[in-house]
N, C-alpha and C positions, 0 to 999 in steps of 0.2 A: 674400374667400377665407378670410381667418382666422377671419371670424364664421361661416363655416358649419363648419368643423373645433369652433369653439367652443361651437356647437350641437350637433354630435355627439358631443361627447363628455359633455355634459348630458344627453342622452338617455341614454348608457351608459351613465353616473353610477347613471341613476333606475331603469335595467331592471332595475340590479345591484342594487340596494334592494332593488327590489322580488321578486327572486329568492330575498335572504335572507331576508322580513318574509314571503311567499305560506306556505312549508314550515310555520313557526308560527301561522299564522292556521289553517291548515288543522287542526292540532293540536288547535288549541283547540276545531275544532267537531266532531274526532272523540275529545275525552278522549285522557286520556294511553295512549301506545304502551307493552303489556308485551310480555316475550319469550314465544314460545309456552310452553306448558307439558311440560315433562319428561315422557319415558315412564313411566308407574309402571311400579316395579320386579316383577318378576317374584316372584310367591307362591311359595313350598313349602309343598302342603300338607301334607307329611311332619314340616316343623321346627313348622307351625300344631301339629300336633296332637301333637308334643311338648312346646309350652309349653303346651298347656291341661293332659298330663299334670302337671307343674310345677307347674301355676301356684298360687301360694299360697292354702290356704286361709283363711287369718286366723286360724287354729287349729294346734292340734298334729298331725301327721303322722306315717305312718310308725308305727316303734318309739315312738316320744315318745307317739301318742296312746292315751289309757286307753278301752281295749278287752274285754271278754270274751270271751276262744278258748274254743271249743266244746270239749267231749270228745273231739269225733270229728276235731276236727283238729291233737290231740295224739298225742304217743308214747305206744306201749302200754306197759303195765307191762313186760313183754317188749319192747325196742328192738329187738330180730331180727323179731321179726313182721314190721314196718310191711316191710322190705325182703324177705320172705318171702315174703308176698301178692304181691307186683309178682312178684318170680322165678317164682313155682307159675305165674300167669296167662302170665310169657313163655315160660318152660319147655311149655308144652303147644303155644306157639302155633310155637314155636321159632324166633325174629322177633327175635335180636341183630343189631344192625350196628356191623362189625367198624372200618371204618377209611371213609376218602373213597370208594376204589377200590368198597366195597362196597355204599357209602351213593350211589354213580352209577348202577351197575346196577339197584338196586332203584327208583330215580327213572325209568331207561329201562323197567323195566317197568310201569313204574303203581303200582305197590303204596308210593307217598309222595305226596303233592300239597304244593304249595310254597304258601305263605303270604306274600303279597306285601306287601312291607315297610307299604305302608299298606292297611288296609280299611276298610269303611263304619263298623265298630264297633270297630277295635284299630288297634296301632301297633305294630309290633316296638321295643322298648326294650329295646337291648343283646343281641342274639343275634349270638352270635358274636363279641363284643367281645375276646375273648381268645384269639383263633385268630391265628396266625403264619403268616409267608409263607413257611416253610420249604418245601421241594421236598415234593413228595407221598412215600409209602411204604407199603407193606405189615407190616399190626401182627397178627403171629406169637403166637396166643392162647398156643400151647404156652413161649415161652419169654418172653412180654410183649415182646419185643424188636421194635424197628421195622428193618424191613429196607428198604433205598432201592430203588426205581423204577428199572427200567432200560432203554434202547430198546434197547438188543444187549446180549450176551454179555460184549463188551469192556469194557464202564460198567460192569457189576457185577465184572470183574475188578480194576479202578480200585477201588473200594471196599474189596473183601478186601487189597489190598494195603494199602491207604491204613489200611485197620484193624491191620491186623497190625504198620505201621509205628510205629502210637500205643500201643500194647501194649508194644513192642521201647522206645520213649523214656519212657512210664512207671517199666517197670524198671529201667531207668539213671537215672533221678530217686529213684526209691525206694532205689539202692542208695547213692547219692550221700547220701539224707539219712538213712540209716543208719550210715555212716563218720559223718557228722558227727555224729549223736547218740553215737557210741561216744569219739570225740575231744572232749567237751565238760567232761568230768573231773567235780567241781562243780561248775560254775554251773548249779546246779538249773530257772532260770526259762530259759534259754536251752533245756534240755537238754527242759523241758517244753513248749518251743515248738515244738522240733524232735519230740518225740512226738508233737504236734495234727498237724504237719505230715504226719509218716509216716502216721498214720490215716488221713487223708484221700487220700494218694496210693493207701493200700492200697484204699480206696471205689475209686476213679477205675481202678484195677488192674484188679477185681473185673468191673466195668461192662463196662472194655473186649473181656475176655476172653470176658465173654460174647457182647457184641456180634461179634467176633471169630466163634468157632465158630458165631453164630447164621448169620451172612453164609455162611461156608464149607459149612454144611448144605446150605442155599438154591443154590448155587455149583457146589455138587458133584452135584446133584438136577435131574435135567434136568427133569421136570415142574415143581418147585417153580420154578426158573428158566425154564422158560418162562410160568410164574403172574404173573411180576414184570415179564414182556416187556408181556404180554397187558393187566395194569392200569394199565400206562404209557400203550399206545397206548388204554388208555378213555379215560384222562383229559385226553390230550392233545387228542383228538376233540374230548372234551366241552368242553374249550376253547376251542378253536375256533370251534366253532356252538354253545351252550347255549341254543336256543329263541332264537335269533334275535341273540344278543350274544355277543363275541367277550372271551376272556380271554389274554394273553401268559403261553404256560404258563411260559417259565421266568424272569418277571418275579417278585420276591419281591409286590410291591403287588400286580400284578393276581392271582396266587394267593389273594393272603388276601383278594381280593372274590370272587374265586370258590368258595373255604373258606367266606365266610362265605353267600353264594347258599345253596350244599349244606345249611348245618346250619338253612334258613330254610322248611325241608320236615318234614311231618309223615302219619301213616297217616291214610289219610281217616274213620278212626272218629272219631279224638281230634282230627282237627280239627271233626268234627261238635257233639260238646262243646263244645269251647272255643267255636264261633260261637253257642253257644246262650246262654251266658253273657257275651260280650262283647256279644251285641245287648241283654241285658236289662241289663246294667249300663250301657248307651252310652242308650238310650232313660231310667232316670232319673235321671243325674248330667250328660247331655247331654258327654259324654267320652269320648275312646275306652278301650279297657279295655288296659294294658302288658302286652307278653307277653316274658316276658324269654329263654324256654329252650323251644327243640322237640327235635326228634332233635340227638343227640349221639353219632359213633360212638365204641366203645370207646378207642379210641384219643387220642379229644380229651376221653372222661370221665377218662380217667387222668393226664393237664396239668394238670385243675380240678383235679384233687383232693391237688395236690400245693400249692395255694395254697388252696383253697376249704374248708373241713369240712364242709360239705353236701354235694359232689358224692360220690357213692357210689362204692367202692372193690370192690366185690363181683365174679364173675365174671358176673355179667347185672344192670349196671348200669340201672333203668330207662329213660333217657330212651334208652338205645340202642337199646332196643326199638322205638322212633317214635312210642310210646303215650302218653309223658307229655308235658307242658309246666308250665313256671312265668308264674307271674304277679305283679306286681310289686306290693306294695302302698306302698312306700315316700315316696309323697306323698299319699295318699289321709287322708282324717280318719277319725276313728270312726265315726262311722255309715256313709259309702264303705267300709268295712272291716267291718263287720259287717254289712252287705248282701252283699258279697259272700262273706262265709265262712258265709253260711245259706243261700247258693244252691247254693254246693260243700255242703253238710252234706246237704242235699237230696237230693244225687246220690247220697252215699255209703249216705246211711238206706236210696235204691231199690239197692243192690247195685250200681250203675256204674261207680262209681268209687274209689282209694285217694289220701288226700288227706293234709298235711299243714303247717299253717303255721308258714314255716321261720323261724330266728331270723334271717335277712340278708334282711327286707326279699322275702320272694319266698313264695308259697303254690304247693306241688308239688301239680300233679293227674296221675294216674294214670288212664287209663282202661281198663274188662278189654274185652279185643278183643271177647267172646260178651255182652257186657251183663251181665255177672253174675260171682258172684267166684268164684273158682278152687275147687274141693275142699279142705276142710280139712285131710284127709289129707296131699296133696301139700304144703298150708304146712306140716302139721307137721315133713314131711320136708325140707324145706328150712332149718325152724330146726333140725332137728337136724343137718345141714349144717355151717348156718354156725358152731355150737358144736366139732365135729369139726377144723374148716377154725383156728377158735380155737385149740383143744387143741396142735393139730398143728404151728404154728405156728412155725416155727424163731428161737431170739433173735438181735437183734443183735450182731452181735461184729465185733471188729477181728484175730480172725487168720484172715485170708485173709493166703495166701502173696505 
């Protein structure tokens, strides 16, 4: 009995062997075991065809590279012209957009096409990059002043209070740092710190009050207040559903993707343009062409141009029109750069378009809605305009009450 217990456990011995020795045999006559391979990761081709914009030339770029600008796509001797021309061709077409609210309607009618962030031949680089999530508003040509959006009656009473209230604590600031400048005796640098001070509360006064009366016009104006019902509930719609994607109106983030959606639309002349030149630039640098600026309503050209000196300041700012757009040449070599500013000169020689290559890296093109440039007459009138608008021109001061 014991030799067969001792037999079977000899045989367990060898099974067990051979269960651990079979797996490695095996191994060896199928090569070594790897792990499957990893999903590749998912492409953008949106980020692709921002680094090919990028991508180093080995050369100088941009500003840095030694380039010849054309005649045509300098300032005239006259700096009012170049913004003249643009005005006479909008002026006839009368095709300003005023704010978001105005720059929706005109999308719900057709008369803008949207420019999808990538195409066969371009790349949106940077439109809209400086738009904020702030609540939407109504931008009051008459008094520049931006009026807020309101769903009732009540929300815009909220406001005229809440204004009136900032009005009422400016003056109790300003008077507060009046006493103290009067209590400072000598001490000159003190007493001139509390003068910067006052200046600046009197700006901040000045601002309020307007905004103040602007709200209370609108307030008191049952048409004009139901203007501000009306463009709320546009916006908020278009929120909602915008061709098939949904935006949280009163999210600051999802605003400023939907701000930036809006200003990613252009008039389908000028986008005709623009695709004629991005497909011949894209077929021979094999790249797409940056398009940095389309429509801009008035209201978001008056932001840039508190930081930018390019963006125009005029009361019919071009790109509000939906006529122009920029294009970025800021990584491009010289001859990418002089290829493309012979193909814009081109345009301009046939009467197409107004054009000019700006000093920050961006070439503005202009296109005239009728294929042709405006009456000379009308530019003259309009430089003589903006010389009047000069003349006229009230100076800065710091006595406001």
């Amino acid at each position: 009995m014991w030799r067969r217990i001792k037999r079977e456990k000899t045989v367990m011995a060898v099974v067990a062997l051979l269960a651990l020795a079979l797996p490695g045999c095996v191994g060896c006559k199928r090569g070594t075991a790897t792990a499957p391979p990893k999903e590749a990761a998912a492409v953008d081709p949106w980020k692709q065809a921002i680094d090919r914009v990028e991508q180093d030339r080995g050369e100088a770029m941009g500003r840095h590279a030694t380039v010849e600008i054309p005649a045509e796509l300098r300032h005239y001797a006259d700096r009012r012209r170049f913004l003249a021309v643009q005005a006479a061709d909008s002026r006839t077409n009368d095709s300003i957009v005023r704010d978001f609210a105005d720059l929706a309607q005109l999308i719900q009618r057709g008369q803008l096409v949207e420019m999808k962030p990538l195409g066969d031949d371009y790349v949106l680089y940077g439109v809209g990059q400086n738009v904020e999530g702030e609540p939407f508003s109504h931008f009051d040509r008459a008094t520049s002043e931006d009026i807020p959006l309101a769903a009732t009656k009540d929300e815009l009473d909220v406001a005229v209070r809440r204004a009136i209230n900032t009005v009422t604590e400016i003056k109790g600031r300003l008077a507060y740092l009046d006493a103290e400048r009067r209590a400072t005796g000598r001490n000159r640098r003190l007493r001139a710190a509390l003068q910067s001070e006052v200046v600046q509360t009197r700006r901040l006064l000045a601002a309020g009050v307007a905004k103040q009366k602007a709200l209370s016009a609108f307030y008191d104006d049952p048409e004009r207040l139901e203007l501000l019902i009306t463009e709320c509930r546009l916006l908020s719609n278009l929120a909602r559903d915008f061709e098939g994607e949904a935006y949280e109106y009163d999210d600051p983030d999802a605003r400023k993707r939907l701000k930036t959606r809006l200003l990613s639309f252009i008039r389908p002349e000028a986008r005709d343009v623009l695709m004629r030149i991005a497909h011949d630039y894209k077929e021979k640098y094999n790249r797409p062409l940056p398009v940095s600026s389309l429509v801009r309503p008035q209201q978001y050209q008056r932001e840039l141009s508190k930081s930018n000196a390019n963006a125009a300041r005029g009361s019919t700012p071009p790109h509000s029109t939906g006529m122009a757009f920029d294009l970025y040449y800021g990584y491009m070599n010289a001859e990418e750069q002089e290829y493309l500013m012979s193909a814009i000169v081109r345009l301009k020689d046939a009467g197409q378009v107004e054009a000019l290559r700006e000093s920050r890296d961006n070439i503005h093109v202009y296109v005239f809605a009728d294929g042709k440039r405006p009456d000379e007459k009308l530019v003259a009138r309009m430089i003589a305009e903006a010389r009047s608008r000069k003349s006229n021109k009230k100076p800065r001061g710091d006595s406001l009450p």
